[in-house]
DRENPA-3360 file (N, C-alpha, C; in nm, 2 decimals, always signed):
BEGIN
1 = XXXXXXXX = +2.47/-12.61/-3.41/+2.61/-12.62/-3.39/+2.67/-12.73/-3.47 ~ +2.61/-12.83/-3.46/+2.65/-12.99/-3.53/+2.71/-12.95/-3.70 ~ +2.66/-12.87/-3.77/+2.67/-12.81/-3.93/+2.79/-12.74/-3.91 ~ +2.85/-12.67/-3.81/+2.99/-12.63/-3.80/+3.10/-12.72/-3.77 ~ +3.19/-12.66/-3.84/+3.32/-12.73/-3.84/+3.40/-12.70/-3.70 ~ +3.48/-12.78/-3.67/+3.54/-12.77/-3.52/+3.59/-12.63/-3.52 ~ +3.65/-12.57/-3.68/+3.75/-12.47/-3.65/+3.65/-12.38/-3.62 ~ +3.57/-12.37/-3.64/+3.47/-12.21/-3.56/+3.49/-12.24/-3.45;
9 = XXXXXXXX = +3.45/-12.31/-3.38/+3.44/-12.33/-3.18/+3.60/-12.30/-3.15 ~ +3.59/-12.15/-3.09/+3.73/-12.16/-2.98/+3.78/-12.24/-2.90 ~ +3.86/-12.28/-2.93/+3.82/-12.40/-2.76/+3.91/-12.55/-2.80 ~ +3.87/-12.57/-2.91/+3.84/-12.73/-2.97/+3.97/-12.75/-3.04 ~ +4.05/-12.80/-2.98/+4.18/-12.94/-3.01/+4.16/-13.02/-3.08 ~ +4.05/-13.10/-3.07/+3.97/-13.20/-3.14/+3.97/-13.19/-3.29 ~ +3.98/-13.27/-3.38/+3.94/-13.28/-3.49/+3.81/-13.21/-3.54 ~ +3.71/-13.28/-3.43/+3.63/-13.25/-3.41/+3.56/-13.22/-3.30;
17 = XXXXXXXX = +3.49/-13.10/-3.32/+3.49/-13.04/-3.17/+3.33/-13.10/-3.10 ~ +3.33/-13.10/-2.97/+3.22/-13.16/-2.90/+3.15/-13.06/-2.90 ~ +2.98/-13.06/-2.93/+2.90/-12.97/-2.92/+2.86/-12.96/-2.81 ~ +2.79/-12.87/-2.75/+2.78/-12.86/-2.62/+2.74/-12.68/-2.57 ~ +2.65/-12.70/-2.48/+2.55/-12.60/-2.49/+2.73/-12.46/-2.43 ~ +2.77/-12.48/-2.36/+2.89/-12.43/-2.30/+3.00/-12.35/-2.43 ~ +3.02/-12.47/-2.47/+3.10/-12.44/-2.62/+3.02/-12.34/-2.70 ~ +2.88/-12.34/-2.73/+2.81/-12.29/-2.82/+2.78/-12.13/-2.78;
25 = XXXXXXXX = +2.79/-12.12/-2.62/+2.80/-11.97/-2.57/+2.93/-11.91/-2.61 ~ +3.02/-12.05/-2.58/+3.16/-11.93/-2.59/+3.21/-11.88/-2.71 ~ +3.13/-11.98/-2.79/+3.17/-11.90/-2.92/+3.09/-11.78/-3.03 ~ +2.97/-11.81/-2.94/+2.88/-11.69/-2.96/+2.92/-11.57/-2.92 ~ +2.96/-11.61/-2.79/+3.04/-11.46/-2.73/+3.21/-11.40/-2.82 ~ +3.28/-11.48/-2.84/+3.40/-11.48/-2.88/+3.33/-11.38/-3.04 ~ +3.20/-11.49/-3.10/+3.18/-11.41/-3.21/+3.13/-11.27/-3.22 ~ +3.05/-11.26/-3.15/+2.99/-11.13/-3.13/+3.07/-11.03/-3.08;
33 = XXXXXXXX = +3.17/-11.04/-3.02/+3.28/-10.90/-2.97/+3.35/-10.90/-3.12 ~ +3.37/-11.00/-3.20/+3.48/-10.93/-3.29/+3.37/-10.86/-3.40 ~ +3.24/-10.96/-3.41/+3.18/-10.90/-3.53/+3.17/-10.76/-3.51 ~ +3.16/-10.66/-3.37/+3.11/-10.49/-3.37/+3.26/-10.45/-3.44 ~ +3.39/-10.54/-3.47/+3.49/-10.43/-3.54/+3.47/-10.40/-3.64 ~ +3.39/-10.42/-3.71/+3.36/-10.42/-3.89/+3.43/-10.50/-3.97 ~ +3.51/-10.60/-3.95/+3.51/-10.69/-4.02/+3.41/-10.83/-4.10 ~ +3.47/-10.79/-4.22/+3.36/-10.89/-4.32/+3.33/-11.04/-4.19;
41 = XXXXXXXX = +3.26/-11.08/-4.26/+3.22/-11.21/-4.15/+3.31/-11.35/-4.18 ~ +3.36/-11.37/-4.26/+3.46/-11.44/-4.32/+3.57/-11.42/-4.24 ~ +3.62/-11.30/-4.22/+3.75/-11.24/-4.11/+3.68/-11.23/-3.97 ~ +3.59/-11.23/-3.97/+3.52/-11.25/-3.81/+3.57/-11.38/-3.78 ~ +3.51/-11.51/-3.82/+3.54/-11.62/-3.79/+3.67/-11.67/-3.77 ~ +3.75/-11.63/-3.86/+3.90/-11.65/-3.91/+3.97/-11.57/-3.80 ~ +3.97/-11.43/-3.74/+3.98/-11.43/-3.63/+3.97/-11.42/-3.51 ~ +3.86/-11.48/-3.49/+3.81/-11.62/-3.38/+3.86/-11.72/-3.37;
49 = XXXXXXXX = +3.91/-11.77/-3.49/+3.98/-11.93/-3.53/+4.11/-11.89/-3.47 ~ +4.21/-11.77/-3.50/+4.34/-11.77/-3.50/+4.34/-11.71/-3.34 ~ +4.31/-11.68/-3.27/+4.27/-11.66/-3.17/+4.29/-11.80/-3.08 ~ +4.20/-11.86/-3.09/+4.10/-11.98/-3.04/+4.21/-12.04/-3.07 ~ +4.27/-12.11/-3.20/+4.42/-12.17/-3.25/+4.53/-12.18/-3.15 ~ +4.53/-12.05/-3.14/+4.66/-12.01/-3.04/+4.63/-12.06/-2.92 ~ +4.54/-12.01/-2.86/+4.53/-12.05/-2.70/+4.49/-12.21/-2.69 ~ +4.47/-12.28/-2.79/+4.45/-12.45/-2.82/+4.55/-12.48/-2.78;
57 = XXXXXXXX = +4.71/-12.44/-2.89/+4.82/-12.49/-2.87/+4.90/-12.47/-2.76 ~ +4.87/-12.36/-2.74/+4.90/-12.34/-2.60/+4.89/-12.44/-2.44 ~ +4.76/-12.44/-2.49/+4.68/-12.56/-2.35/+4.75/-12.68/-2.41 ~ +4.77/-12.76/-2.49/+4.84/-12.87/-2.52/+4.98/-12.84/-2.49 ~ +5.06/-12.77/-2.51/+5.17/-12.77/-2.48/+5.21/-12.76/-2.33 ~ +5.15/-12.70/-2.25/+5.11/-12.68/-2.12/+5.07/-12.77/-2.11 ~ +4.98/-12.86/-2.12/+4.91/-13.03/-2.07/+5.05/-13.09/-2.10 ~ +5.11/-13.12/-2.22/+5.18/-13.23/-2.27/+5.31/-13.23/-2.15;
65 = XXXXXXXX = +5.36/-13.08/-2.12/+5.47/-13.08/-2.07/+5.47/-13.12/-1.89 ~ +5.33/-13.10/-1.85/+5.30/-13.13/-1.72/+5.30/-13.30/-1.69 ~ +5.23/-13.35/-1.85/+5.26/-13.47/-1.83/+5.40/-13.56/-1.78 ~ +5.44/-13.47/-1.90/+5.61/-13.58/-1.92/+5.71/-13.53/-1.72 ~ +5.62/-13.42/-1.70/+5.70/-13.41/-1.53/+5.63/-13.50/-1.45 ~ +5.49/-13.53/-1.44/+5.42/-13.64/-1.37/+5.48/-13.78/-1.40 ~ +5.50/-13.76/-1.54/+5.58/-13.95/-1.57/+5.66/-13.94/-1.51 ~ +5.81/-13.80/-1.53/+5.93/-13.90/-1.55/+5.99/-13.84/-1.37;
73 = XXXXXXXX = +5.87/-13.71/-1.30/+5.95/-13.71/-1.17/+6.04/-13.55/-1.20 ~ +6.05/-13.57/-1.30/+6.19/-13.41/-1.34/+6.10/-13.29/-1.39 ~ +6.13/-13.20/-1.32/+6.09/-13.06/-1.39/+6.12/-13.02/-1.52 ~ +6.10/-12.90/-1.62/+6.15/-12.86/-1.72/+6.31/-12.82/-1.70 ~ +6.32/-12.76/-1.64/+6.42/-12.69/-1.57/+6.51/-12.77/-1.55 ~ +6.49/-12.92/-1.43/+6.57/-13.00/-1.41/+6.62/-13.05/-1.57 ~ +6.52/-13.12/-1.64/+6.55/-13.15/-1.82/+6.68/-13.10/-1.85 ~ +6.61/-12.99/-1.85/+6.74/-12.84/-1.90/+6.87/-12.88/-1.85;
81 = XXXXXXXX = +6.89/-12.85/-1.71/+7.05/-12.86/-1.69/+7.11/-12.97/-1.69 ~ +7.01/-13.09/-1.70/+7.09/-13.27/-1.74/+7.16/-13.23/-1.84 ~ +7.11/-13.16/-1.94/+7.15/-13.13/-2.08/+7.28/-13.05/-2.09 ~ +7.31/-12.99/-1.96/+7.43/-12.89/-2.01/+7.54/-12.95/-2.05 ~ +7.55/-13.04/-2.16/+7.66/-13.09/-2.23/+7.67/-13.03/-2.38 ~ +7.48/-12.98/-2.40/+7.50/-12.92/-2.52/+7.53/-12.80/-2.53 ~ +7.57/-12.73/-2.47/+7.58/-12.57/-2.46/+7.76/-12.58/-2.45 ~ +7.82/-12.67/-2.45/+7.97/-12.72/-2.50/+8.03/-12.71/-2.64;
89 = XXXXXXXX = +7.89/-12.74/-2.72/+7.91/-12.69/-2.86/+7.87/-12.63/-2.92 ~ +7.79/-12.50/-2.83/+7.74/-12.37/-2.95/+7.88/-12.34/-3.01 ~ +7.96/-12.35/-3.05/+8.04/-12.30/-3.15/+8.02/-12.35/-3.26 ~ +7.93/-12.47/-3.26/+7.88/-12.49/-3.39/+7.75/-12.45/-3.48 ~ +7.73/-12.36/-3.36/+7.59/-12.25/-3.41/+7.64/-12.13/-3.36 ~ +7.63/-12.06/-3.50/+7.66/-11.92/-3.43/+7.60/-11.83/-3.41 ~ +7.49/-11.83/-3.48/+7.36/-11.74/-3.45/+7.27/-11.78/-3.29 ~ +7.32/-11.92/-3.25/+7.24/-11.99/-3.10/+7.36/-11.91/-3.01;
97 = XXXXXXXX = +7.50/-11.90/-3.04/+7.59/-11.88/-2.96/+7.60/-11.75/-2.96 ~ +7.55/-11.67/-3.00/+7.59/-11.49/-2.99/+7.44/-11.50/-2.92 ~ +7.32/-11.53/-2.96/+7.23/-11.55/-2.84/+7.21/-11.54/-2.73 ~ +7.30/-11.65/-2.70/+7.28/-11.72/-2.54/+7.39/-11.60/-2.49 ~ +7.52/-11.54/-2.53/+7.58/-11.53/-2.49/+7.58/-11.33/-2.46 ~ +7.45/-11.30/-2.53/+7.39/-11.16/-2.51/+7.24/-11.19/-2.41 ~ +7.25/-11.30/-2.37/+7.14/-11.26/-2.25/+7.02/-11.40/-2.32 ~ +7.03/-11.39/-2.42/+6.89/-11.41/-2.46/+6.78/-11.54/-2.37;
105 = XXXXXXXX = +6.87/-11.60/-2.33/+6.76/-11.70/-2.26/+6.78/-11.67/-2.13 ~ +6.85/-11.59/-2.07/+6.85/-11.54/-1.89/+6.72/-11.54/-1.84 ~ +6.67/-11.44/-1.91/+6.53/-11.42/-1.86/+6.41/-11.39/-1.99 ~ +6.35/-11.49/-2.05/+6.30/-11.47/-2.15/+6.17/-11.46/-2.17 ~ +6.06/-11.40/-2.21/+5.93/-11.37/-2.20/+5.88/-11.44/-2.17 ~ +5.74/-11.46/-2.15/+5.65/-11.61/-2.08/+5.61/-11.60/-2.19 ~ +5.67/-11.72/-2.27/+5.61/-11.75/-2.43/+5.47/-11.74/-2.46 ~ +5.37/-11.71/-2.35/+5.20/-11.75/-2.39/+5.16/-11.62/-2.45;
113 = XXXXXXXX = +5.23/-11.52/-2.33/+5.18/-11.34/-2.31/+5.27/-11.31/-2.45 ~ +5.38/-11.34/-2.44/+5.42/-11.27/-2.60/+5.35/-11.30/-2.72 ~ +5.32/-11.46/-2.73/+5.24/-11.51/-2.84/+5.14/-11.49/-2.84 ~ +5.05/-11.43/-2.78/+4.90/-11.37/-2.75/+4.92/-11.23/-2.78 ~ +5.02/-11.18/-2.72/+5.01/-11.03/-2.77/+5.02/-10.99/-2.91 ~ +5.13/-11.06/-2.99/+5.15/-11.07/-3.12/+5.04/-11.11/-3.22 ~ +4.95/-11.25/-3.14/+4.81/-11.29/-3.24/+4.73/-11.14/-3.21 ~ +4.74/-11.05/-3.07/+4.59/-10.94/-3.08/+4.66/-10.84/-3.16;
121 = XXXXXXXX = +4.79/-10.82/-3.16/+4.85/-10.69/-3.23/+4.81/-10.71/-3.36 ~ +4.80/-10.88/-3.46/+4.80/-10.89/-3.56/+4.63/-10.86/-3.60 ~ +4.53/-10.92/-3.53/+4.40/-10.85/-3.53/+4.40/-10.76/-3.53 ~ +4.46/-10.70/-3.43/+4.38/-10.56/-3.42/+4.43/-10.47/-3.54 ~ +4.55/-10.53/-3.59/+4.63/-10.40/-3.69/+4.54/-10.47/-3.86 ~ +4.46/-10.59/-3.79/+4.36/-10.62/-3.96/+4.24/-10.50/-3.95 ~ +4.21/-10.46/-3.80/+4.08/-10.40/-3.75/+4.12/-10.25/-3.81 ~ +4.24/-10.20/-3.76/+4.26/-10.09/-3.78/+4.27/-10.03/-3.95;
129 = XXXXXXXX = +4.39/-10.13/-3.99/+4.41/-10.10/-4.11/+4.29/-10.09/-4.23 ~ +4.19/-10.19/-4.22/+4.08/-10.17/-4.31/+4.13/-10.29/-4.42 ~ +4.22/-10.38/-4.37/+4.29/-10.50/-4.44/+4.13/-10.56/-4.53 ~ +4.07/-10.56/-4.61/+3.95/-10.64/-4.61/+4.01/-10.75/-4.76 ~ +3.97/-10.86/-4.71/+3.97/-11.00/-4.82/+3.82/-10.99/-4.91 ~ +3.71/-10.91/-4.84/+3.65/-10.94/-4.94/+3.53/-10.76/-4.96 ~ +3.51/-10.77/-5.09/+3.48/-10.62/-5.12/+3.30/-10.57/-5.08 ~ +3.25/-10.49/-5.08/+3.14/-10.51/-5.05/+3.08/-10.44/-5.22;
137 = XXXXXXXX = +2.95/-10.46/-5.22/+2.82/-10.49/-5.34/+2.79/-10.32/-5.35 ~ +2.88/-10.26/-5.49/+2.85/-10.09/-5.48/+2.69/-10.06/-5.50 ~ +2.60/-10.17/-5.46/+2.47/-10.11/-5.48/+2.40/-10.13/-5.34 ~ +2.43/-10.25/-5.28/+2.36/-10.31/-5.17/+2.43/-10.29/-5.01 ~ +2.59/-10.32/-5.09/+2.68/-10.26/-4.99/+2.72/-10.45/-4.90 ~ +2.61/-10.59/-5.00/+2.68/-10.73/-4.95/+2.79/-10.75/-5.01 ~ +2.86/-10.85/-4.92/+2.99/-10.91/-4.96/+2.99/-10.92/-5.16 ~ +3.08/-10.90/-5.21/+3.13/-10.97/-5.34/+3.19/-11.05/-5.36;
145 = XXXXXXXX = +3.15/-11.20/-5.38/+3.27/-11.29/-5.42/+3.36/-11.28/-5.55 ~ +3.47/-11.35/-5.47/+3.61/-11.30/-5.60/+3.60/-11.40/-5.79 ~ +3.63/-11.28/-5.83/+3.60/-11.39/-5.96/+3.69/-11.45/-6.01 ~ +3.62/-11.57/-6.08/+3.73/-11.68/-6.13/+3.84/-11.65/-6.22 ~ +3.76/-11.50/-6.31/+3.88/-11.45/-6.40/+3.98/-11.36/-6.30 ~ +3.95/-11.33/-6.20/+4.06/-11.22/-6.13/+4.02/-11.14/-6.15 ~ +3.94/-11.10/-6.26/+3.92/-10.93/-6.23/+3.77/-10.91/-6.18 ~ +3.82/-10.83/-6.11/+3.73/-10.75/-5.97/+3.58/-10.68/-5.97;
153 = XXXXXXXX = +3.53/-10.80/-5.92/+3.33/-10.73/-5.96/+3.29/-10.60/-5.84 ~ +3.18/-10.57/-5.94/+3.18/-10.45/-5.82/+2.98/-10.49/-5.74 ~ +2.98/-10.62/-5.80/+2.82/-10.59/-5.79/+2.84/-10.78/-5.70 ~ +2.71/-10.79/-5.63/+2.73/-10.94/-5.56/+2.65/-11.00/-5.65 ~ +2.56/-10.95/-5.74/+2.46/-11.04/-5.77/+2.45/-10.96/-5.92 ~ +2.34/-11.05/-6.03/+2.32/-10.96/-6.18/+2.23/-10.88/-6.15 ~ +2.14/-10.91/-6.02/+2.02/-10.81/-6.04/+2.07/-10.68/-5.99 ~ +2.18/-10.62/-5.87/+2.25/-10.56/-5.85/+2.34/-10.49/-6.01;
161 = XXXXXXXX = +2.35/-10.55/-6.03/+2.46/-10.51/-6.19/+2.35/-10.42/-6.26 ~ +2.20/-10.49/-6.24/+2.14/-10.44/-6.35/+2.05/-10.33/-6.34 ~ +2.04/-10.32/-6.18/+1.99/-10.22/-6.08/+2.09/-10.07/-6.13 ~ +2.24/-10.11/-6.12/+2.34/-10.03/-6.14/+2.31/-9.97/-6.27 ~ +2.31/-10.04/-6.32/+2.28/-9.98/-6.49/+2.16/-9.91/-6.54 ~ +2.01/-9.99/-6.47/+1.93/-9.88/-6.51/+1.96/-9.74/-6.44 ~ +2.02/-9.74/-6.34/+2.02/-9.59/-6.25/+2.12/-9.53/-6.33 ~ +2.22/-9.54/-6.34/+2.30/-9.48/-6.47/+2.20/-9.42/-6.58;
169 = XXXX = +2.16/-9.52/-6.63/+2.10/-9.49/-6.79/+1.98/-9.38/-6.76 ~ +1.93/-9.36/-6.65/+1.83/-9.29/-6.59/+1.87/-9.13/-6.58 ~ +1.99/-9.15/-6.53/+2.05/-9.03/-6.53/+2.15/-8.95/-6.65 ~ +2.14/-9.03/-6.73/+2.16/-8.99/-6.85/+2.30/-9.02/-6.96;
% end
């Protein structure tokens, strides 16, 4: 685990993430459910990472805000209505003021479940669609890395290229 970078481990806020027998299941696990979608392994990790990303900032935002009520004694809520001096001048926002004034913050989604739904809708519509970043090897069927001129190999390796070409020439 030490050879990985923090962004693989779900979990890790940290710059750098703490290794640990715990952390190294969870992301074995995390890895293994996405690898059965058939995504390249590059997009396995990546979403693991955007996954794992999300619910990071999440937990910090959640920590940081619990803080500032342990310091200062005030709820979010309470925050809020000290404040109603600003809602005097939405006429100087008009896109905040047709907002507020159609409902929008009455009752507003639990920001975690909407922003979670929207990171799995975006997975899953990479799963579904067949989105792929990287091509696979028309002989072996491994990844192809992209080339430096831009245009598009079909083979991962020369011996693959050259595999390709005797079988051609073979057949006439």
């Amino acid at each position: 685990m030490s050879a990985l970078s923090s962004t693989t481990v779900p979990g890790t806020a940290a710059s750098r993430a703490r290794c640990s027998v715990a952390n190294g299941r969870s992301n074995e696990r995390a890895l293994s459910i996405v690898a059965r979608t058939g995504l390249p392994p590059a997009q396995v990790v990546a979403a693991v990472n955007l996954v794992g990303g999300f619910v990071d900032s999440a937990a910090r935002q959640s920590a940081a805000t619990a803080r500032a009520q342990r310091r200062t004694g005030v709820s979010d809520e309470e925050w809020w209505q000290g404040r109603d001096s600003l809602f005097a001048h939405l006429d100087q926002y008009p896109t905040l003021s047709r907002l507020y004034r159609e409902g929008a913050y009455d009752a507003p989604p639990d920001p975690f479940e909407f922003g979670l739904q929207r990171v799995l809708d975006g997975v899953e519509a990479l799963v579904r669609d067949g989105i792929r970043d990287e091509r696979e090897c028309a002989v072996c069927g491994g990844p192809v890395a992209g080339s430096s001129a831009g245009r598009p190999r079909d083979y991962c390796s020369r011996a693959c290229q050259q595999r390709a070409y005797r079988t051609r020439r073979r057949r006439g």
